[in-house]
C-alpha positions as CSV (number, residue, x, y, z in Angstrom):
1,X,0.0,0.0,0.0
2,X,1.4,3.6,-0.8
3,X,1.8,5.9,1.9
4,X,2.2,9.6,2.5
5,X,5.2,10.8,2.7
6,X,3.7,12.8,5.5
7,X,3.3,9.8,7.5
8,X,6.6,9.6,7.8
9,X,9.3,10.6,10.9
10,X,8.6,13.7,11.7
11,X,12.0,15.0,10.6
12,X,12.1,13.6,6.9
13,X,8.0,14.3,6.9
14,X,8.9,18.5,7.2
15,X,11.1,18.0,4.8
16,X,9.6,16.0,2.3
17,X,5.9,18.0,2.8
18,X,7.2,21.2,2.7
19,X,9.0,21.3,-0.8
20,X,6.5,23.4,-4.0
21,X,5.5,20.2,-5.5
22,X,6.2,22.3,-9.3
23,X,9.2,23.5,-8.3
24,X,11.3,23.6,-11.6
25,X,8.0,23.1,-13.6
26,X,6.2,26.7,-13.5
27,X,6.6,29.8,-11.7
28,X,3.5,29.5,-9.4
29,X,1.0,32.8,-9.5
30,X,2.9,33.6,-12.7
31,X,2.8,30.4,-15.4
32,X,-0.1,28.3,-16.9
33,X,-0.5,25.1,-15.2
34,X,-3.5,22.9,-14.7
35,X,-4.2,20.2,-11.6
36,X,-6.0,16.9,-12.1
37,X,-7.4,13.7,-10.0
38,X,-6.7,10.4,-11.3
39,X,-6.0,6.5,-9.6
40,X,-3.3,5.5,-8.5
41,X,-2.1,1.9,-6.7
42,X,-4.5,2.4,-3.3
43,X,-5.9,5.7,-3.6
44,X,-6.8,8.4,-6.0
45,X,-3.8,11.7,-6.2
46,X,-4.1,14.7,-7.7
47,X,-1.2,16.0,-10.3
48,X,-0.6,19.0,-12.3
49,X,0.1,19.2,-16.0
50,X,1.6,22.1,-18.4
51,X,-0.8,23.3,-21.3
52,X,1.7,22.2,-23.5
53,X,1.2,18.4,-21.9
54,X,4.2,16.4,-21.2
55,X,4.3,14.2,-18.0
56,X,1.2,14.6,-14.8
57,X,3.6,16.1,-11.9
58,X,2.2,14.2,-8.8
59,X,1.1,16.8,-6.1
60,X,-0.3,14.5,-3.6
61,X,0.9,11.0,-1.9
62,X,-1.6,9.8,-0.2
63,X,-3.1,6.3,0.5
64,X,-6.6,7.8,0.4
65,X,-9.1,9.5,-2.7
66,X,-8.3,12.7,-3.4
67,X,-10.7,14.7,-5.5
68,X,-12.2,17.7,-7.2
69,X,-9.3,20.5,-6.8
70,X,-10.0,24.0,-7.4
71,X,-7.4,26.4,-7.9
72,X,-7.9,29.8,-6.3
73,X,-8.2,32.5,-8.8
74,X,-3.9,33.6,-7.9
75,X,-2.9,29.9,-8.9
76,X,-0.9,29.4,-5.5
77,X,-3.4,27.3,-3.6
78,X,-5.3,23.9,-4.8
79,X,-8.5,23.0,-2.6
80,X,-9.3,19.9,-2.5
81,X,-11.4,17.2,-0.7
82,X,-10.3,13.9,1.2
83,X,-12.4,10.7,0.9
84,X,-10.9,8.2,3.5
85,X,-12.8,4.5,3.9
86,X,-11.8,2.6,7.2
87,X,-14.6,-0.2,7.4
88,X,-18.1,1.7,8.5
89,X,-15.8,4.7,8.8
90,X,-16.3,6.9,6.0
91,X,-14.9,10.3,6.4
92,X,-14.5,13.4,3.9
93,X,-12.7,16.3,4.6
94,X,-11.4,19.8,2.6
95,X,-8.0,20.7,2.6
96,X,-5.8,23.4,1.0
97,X,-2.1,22.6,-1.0
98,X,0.2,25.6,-1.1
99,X,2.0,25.2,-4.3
100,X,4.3,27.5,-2.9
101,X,5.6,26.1,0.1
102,X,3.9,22.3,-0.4
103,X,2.4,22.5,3.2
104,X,-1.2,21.2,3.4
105,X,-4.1,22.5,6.0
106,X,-7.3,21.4,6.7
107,X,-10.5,23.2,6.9
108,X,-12.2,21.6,9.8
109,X,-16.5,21.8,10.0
110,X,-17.3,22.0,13.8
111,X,-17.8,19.0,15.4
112,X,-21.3,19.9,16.3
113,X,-22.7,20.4,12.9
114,X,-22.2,16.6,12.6
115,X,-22.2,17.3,8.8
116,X,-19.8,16.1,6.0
117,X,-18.2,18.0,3.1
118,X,-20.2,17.6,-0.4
119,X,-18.5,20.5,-2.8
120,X,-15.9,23.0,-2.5
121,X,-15.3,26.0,-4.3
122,X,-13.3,29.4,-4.2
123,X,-14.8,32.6,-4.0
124,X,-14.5,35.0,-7.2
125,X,-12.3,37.3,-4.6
126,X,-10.2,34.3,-3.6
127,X,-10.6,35.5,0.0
128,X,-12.5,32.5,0.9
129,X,-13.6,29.2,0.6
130,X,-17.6,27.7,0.2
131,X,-18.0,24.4,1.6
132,X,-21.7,22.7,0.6
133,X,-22.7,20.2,3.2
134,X,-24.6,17.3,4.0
135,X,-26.1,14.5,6.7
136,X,-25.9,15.7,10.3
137,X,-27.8,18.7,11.7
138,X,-26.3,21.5,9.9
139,X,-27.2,21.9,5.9
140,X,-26.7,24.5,3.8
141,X,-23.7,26.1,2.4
142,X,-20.7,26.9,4.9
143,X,-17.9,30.0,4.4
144,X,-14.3,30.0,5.3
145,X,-12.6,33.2,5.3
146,X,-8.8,32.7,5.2
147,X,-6.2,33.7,6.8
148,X,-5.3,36.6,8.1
149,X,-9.3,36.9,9.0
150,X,-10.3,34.1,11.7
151,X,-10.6,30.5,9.5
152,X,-13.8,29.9,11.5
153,X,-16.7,28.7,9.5
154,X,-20.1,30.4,9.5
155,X,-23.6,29.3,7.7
156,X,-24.4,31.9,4.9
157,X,-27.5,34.0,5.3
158,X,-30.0,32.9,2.6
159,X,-29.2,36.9,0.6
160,X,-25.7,35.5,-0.3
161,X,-26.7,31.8,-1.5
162,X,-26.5,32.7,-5.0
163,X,-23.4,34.2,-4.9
164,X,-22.2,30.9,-3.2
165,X,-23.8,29.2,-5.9
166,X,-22.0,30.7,-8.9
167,X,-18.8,30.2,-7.7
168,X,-19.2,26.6,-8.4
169,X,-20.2,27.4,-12.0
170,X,-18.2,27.0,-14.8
171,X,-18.4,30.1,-16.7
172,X,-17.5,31.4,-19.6
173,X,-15.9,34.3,-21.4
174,X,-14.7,37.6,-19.0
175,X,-16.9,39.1,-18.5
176,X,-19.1,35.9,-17.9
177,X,-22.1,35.7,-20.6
178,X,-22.9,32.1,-19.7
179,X,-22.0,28.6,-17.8
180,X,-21.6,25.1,-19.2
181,X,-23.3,22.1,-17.1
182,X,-23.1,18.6,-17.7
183,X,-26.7,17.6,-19.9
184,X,-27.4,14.1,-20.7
185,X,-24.2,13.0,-22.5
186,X,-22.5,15.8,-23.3
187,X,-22.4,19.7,-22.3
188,X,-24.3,22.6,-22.4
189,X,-24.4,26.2,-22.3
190,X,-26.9,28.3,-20.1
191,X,-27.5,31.9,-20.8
192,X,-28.7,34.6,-18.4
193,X,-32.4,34.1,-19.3
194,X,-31.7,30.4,-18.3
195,X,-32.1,28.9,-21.9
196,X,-30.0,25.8,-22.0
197,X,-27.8,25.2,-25.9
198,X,-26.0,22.2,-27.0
199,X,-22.4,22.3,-27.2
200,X,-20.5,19.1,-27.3
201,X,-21.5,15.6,-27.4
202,X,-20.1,13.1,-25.9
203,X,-18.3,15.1,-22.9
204,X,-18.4,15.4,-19.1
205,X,-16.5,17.6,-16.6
206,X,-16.5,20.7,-18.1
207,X,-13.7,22.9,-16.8
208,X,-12.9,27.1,-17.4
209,X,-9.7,27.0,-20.1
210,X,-8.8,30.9,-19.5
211,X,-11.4,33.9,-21.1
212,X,-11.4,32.3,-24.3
213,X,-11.4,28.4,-24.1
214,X,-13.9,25.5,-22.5
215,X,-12.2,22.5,-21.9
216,X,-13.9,18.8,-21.2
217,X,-13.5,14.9,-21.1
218,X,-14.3,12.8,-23.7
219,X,-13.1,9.4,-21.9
220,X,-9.5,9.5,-21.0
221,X,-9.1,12.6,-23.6
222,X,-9.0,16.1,-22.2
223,X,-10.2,18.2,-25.0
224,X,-9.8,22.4,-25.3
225,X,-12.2,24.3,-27.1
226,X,-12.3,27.6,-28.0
227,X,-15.5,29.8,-27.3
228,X,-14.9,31.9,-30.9
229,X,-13.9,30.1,-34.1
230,X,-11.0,27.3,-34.7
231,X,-10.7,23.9,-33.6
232,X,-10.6,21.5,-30.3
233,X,-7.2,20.1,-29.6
234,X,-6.6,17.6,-27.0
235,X,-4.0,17.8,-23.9
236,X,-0.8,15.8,-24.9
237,X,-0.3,13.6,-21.7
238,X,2.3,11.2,-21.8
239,X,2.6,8.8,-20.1
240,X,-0.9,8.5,-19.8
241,X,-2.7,9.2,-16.4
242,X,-5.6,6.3,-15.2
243,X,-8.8,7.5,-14.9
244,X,-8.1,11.6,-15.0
245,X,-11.2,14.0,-13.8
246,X,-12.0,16.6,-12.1
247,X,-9.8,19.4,-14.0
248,X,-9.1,22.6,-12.8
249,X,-7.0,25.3,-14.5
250,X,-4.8,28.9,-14.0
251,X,-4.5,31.0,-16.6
252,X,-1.3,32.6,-16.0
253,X,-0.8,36.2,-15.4
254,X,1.5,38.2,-17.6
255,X,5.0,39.5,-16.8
256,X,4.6,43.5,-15.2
């Protein structure tokens, strides 16, 4: 079974969970990257890839599932949940991965909600962190503001549920003039007045490719398609990962 390096002595564990996992690979904040799930031998990590392909850059090393990261609109932070099965145990938790520093930290629900993690997303700002949950005595949509502001969750009034909402959309274009969903085997656009267009077929997992670009799975294929004219191209992985999903990407920013 594969285990974390951060299960390790404590000594070798600081060092070994505190090096930038791209280090070498892209100037984190500054270069275009994109961060991944896929299985693995025991578990399910999440990687990064370049947009020009090339080899998945493991991020995580963990015996557990790891799934749906979300990079925070500067690029140096992945959020992410944890899905870990010990027999009737069945526990999921959301974490943040500093790209710069490789340090992980967990964003812990209060143990008197007695609720579970079901979705988490970034707000547009990037100053904090919506966490939908479920089971338990407490549902509805949780906030985490981040640090230097207390990390202490608190239930969103019902006025700001909508703005919750949209930041688990996949939108398009900047400024935004629609979102793509999932619709029976492939994807969809949805306009402000709510009308709903066809837009590939088959796909799944839509995911934001910058201003100008949608990008989606077509089996183990990552395809790229632009929102104006020209053609899909496909992200050049080699080798290839097993199982990739749940795609997330950062844009870059341009040199001052």
């Amino acid at each position: 079974m594969r285990r974390s390096l951060c299960l390790l002595a404590p000594a070798l564990a600081l060092a070994a969970c505190s090096l930038p996992p791209l280090r070498g690979r892209a100037e984190i904040g500054k270069d275009r990257y994109a961060v991944f799930a896929a299985d693995v031998p025991g578990g399910t990590d999440l990687f990064a890839v370049l947009p020009t392909g090339g080899a998945p850059i493991p991020l995580t090393f963990s015996p557990v599932e790891e799934s749906d990261p979300a990079l925070s609109p500067d690029g140096a932070t992945v959020l992410f949940l944890r899905h870990e099965r010990r027999g009737a145990d069945d526990r999921r938790t959301v974490w943040l991965l500093n790209l710069l520093s490789g340090t992980e930290r967990e964003l812990v629900l209060p143990a008197s909600w007695k609720a579970a993690p079901d979705g988490a997303a970034w707000s547009r700002d990037g100053r904090g962190v919506y966490v939908r949950t479920i089971g338990g005595t407490t549902r509805g949509t949780a906030r985490f503001a981040l640090p230097p502001a207390s990390s202490q969750p608190v239930l969103i009034p019902a006025a700001e549920q909508p703005r919750a909402d949209s930041s688990f959309l996949v939108l398009l274009g900047s400024p935004a003039f629609a979102a793509v969903s999932e619709c029976g085997d492939g994807l969809c656009t949805i306009g402000a007045d709510g009308a709903s267009t066809p837009l590939v077929s088959p796909a799944r997992e839509p995911a934001r490719w910058g201003a100008d670009s949608v990008g989606y799975f077509t089996g183990d294929r990552f395809a790229i398609r632009p929102l104006g004219p020209g053609r899909a191209r496909s992200l050049e992985w080699s080798p290839a990962p097993a199982n990739p999903r749940h795609l997330t990407f950062f844009p870059g920013r341009p040199s001052s």
